[in-house]
C-alpha positions as CSV (number, residue, x, y, z in Angstrom):
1,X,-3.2,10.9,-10.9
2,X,0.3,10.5,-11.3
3,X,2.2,8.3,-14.0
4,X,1.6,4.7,-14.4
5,X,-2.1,5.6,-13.2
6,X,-3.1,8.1,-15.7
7,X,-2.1,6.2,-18.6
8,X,-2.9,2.8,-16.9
9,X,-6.1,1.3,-18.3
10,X,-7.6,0.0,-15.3
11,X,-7.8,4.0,-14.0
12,X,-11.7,4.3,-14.1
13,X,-11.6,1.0,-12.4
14,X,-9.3,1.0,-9.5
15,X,-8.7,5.0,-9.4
16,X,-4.9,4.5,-8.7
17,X,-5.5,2.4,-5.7
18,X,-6.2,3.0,-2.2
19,X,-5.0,6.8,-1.5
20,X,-4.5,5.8,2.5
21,X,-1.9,3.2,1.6
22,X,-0.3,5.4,-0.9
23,X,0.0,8.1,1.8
24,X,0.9,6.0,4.5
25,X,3.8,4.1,2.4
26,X,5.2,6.5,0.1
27,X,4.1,10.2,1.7
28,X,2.1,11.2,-0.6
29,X,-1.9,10.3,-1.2
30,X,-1.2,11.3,-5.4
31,X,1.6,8.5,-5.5
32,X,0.8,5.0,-7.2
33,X,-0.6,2.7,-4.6
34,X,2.4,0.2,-4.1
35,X,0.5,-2.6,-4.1
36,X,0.2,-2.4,-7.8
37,X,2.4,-4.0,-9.5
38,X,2.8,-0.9,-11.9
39,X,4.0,1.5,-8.9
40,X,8.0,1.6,-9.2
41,X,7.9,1.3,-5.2
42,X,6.4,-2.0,-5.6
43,X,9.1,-3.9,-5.3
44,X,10.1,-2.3,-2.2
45,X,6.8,-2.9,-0.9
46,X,7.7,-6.5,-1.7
47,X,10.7,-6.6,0.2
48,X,9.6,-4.9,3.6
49,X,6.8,-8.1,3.6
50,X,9.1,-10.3,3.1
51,X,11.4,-9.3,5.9
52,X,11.5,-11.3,9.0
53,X,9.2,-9.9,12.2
54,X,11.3,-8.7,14.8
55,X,11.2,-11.7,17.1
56,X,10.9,-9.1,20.4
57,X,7.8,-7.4,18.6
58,X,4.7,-9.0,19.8
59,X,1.2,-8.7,18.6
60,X,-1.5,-6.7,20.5
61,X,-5.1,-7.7,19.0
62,X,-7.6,-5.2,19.5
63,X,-11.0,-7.2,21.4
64,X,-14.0,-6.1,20.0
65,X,-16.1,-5.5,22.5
66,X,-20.1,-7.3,22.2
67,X,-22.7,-5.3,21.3
């Protein structure tokens, strides 16, 4: 684990976060989870929510089909 996480401690309780967000949002699975409030990508995590939906994007839902 990387700094906050390794001197966080919540570590043996959270492990850092989820490691597929971390990857997906920052590029690297060993980064801080920016969800947590620690990570100093959080705020920009914060931001991109925040932003407006593109109003030309629309939603596909994925149907579940019945078992």
């Amino acid at each position: 684990m990387k700094d906050p996480c390794i001197h966080c401690e919540r570590k043996e309780t959270d492990f850092g976060g989820c490691r597929c967000q971390a990857f997906q949002l920052t590029g690297d699975a060993a980064d801080t989870d920016p969800a947590c409030s620690l990570s100093e990508r959080h705020e920009t995590l914060i931001e991109i929510t925040q932003e407006r939906p593109d109003p030309d994007r629309s939603w596909v839902y994925r149907i579940l089909a019945a078992s």
